[in-house]
Residue frames as qw, qx, qy, qz and C-alpha x, y, z in Angstrom:
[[0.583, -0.543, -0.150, -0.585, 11.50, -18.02, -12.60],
 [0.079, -0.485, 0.706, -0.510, 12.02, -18.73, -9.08],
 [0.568, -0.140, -0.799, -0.141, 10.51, -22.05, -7.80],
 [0.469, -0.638, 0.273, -0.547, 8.96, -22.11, -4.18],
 [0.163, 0.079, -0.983, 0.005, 10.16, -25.02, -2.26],
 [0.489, -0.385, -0.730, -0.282, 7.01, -27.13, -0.54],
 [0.393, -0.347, -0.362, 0.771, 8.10, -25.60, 2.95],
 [0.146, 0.324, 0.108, -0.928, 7.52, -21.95, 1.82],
 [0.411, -0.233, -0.477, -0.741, 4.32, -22.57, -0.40],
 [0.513, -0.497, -0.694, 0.085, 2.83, -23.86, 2.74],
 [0.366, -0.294, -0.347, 0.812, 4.32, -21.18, 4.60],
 [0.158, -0.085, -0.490, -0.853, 2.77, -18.40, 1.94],
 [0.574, -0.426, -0.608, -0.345, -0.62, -20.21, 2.11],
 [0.432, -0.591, -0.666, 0.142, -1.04, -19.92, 6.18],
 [0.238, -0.566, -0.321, 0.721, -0.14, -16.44, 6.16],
 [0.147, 0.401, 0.437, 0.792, -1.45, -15.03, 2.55],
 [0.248, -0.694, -0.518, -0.434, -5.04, -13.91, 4.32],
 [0.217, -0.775, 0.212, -0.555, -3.06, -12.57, 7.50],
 [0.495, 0.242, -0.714, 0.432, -1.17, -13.67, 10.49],
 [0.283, -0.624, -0.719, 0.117, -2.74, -14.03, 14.14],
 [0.265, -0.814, 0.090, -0.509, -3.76, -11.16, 16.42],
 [0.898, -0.379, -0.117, 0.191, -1.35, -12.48, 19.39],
 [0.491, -0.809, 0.260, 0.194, 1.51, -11.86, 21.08],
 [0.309, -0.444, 0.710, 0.450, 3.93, -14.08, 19.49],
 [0.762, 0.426, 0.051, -0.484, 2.03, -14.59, 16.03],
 [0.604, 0.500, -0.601, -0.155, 4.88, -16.22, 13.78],
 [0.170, -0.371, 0.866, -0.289, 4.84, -19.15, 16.74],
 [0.566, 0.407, 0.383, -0.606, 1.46, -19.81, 15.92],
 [0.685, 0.576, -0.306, -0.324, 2.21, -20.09, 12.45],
 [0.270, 0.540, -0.797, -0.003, 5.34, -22.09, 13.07],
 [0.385, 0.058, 0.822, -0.415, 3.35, -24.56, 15.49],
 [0.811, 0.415, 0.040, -0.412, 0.86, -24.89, 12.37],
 [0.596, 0.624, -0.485, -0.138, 3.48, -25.76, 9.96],
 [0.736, -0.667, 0.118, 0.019, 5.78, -27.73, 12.57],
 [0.586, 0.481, -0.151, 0.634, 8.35, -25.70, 12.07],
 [0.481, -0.223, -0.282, 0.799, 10.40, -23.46, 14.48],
 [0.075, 0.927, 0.264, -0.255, 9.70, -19.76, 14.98],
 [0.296, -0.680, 0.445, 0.502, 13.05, -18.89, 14.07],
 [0.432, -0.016, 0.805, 0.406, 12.52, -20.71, 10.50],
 [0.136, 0.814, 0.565, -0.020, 9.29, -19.24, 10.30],
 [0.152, 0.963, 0.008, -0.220, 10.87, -16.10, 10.12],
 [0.307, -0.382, 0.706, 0.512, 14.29, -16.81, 8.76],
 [0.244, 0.239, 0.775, 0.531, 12.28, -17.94, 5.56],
 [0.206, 0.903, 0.354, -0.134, 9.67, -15.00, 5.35],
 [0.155, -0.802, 0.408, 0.408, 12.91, -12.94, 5.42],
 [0.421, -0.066, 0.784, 0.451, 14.50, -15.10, 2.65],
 [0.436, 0.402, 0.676, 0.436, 11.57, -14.99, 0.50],
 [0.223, -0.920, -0.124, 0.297, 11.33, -11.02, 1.07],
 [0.363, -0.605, 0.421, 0.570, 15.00, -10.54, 0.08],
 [0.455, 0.020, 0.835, 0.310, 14.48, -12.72, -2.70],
 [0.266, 0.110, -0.284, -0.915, 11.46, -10.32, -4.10],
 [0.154, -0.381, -0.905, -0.112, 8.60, -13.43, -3.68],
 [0.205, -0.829, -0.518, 0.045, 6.79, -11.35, -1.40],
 [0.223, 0.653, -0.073, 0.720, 7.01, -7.59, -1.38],
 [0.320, -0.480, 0.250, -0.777, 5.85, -6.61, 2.17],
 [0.433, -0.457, -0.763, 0.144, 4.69, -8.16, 5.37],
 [0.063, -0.218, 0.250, -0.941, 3.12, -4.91, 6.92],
 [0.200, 0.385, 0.747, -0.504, -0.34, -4.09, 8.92],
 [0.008, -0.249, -0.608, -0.754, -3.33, -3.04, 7.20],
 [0.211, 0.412, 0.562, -0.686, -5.79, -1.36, 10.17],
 [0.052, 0.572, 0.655, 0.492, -8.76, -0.27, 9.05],
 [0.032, -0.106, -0.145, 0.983, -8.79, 3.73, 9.36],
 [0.348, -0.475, -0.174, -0.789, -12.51, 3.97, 9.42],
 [0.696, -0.599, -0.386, 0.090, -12.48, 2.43, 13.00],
 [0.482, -0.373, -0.324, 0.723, -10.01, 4.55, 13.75],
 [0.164, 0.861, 0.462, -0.140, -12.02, 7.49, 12.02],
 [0.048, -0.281, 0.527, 0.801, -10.80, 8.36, 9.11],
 [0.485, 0.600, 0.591, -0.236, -13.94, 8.54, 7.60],
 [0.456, 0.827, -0.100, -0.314, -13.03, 10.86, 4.56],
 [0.783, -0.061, 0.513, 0.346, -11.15, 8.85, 1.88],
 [0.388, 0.826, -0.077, -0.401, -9.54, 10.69, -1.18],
 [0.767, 0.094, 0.448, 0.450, -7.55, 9.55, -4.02],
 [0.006, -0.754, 0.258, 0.604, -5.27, 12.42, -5.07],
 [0.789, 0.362, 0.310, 0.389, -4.82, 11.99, -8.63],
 [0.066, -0.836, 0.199, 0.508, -2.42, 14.39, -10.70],
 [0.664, 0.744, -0.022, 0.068, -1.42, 15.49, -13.86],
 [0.347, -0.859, 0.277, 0.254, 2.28, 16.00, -13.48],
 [0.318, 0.790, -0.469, -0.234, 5.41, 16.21, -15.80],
 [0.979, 0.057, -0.123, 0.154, 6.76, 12.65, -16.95],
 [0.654, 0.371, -0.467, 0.465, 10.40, 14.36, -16.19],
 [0.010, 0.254, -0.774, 0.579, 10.23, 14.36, -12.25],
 [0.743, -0.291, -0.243, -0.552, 7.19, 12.43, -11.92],
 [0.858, 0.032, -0.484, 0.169, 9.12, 9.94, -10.24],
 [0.233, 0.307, -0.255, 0.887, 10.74, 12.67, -8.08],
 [0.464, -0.388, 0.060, -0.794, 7.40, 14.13, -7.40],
 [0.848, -0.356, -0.223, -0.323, 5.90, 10.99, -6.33],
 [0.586, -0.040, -0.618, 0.522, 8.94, 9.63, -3.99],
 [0.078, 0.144, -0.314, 0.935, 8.39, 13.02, -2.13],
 [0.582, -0.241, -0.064, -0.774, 4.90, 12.71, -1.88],
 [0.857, -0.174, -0.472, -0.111, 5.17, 9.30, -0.73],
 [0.622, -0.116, -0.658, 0.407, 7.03, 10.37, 2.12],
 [0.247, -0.449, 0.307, -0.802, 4.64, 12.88, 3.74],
 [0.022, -0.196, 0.924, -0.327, 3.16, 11.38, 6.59],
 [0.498, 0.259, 0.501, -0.659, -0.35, 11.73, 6.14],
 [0.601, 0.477, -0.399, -0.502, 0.01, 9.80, 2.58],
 [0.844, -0.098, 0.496, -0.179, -1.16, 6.05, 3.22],
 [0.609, -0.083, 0.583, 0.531, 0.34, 5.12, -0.68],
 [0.245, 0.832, -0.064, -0.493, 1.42, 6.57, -3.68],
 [0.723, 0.061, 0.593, 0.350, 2.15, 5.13, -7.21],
 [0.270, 0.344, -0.583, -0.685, 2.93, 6.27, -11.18],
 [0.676, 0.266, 0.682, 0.090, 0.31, 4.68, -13.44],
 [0.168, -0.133, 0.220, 0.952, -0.26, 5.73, -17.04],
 [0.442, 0.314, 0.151, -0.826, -2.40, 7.79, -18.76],
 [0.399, 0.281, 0.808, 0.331, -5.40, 6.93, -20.84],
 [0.109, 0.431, -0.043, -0.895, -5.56, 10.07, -22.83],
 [0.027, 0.438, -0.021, 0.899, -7.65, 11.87, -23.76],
 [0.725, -0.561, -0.269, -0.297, -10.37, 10.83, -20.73],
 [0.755, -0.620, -0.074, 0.200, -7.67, 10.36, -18.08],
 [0.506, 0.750, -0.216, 0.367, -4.67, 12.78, -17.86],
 [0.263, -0.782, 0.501, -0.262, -3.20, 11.92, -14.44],
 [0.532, 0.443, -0.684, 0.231, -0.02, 10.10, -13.66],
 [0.235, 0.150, -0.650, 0.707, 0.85, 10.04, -9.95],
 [0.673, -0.616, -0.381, -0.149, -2.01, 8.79, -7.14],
 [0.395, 0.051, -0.781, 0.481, -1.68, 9.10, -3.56],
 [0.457, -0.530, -0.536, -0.473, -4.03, 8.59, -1.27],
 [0.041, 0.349, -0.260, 0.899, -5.41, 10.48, 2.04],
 [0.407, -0.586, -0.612, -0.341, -7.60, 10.26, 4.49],
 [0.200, -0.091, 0.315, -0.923, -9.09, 12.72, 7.77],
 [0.036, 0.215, 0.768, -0.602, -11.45, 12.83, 9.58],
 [0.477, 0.729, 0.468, -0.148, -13.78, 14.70, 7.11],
 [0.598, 0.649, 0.261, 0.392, -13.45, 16.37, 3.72],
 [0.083, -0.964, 0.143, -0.209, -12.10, 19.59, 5.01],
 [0.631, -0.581, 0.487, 0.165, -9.29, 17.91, 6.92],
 [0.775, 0.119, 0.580, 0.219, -8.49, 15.74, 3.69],
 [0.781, 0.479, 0.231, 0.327, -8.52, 18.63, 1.64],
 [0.202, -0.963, 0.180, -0.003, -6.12, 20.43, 3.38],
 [0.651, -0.342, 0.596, 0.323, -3.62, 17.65, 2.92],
 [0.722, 0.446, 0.469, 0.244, -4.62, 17.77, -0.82],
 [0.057, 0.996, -0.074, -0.006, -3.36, 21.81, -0.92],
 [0.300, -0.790, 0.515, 0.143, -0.15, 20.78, 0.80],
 [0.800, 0.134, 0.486, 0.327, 0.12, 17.86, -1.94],
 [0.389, 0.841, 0.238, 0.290, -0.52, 20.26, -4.75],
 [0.380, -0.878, 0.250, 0.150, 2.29, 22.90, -2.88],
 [0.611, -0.469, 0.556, 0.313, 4.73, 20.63, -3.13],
 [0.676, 0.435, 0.500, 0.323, 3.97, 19.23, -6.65],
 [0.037, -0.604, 0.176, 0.777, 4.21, 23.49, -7.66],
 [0.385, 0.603, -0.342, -0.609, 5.09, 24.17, -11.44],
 [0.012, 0.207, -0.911, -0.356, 5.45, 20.42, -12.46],
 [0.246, 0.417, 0.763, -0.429, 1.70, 20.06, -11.52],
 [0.074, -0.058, 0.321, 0.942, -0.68, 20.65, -14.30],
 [0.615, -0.251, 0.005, -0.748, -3.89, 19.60, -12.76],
 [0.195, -0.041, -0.953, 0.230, -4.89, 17.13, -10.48],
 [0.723, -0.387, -0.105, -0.562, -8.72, 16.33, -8.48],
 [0.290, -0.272, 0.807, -0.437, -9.72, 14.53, -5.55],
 [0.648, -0.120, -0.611, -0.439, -11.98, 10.82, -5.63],
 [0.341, -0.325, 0.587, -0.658, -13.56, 10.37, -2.72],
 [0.077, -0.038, 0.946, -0.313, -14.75, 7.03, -0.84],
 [0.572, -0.252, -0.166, -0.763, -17.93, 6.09, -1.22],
 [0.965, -0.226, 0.073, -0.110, -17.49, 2.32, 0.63],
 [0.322, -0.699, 0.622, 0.146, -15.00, 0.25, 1.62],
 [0.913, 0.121, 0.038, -0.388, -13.41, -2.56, -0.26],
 [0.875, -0.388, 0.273, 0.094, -11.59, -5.37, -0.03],
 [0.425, 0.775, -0.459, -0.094, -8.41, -5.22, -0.88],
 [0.895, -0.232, 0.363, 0.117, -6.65, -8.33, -1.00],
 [0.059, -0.660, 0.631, 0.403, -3.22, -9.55, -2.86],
 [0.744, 0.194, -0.511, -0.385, -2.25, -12.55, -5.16],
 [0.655, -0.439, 0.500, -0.359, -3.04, -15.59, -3.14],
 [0.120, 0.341, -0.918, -0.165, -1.34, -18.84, -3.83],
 [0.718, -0.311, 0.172, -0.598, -3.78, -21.48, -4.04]]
């Protein structure tokens, strides 16, 4: 197991819940810590490479930008190109993320999520058709779960 030094578990901890809104944000951070910018990010990158953290990405919130219809594609699809099916589906553009989980037969028979969202249901399932297209003969049934509220989605947080 990989140890954090005392440097990046501070680092971690002022940017687990999100980084400023600001021009130069990781200066900010590095003026917290007093540390450099250039450390500041020379050691996000490090612990990135390293697999500590997976991602440093954005995370709008698409129902201010109206996306109001929210779906979770689910699908039934063959274990031999699930993995196939879902790389390809994870790189149309209008597919926010897509994972393999497994089943819990007999009450849940889909593999392969990815989730959508439009402006309204009609727009959302038109993206679910052109999922289901692609997926073809390896597809052996799949439904949409729509949004009812939003919620928080947060990672593990160091404390």
């Amino acid at each position: 197991m990989t140890m954090l030094d005392p440097i990046d578990r501070l680092l971690i901890a002022a940017t687990q819940a999100g980084i400023p809104l600001e021009k130069h944000p990781y200066a900010r951070v590095a003026e917290h810590l007093g540390l450099s910018e250039v450390e500041v990010l020379a050691r996000l990158a490090a612990l990135e490479n390293s697999g500590i953290i997976r991602r440093i990405a954005l995370a709008p919130n698409h129902y201010i930008l109206g996306m109001t219809a929210n779906g979770m594609t689910v699908w039934d699809v063959d274990d031999a190109v699930v993995s196939e099916c879902g790389r390809a589906i994870g790189a149309l553009p209008f597919v926010t993320h897509c994972y393999r989980r497994p089943r819990a037969l007999p009450v849940w028979p889909f593999n392969l999520f990815a989730m959508v969202h439009g402006s309204d249901r009609e727009e959302v399932e038109t993206k679910r058709m052109e999922i289901a297209k692609l997926l073809g003969d390896a597809c052996r049934s799949g439904t949409i779960l729509y949004s009812k509220r939003i919620l928080k989605k947060s990672g593990f947080r160091l404390s």
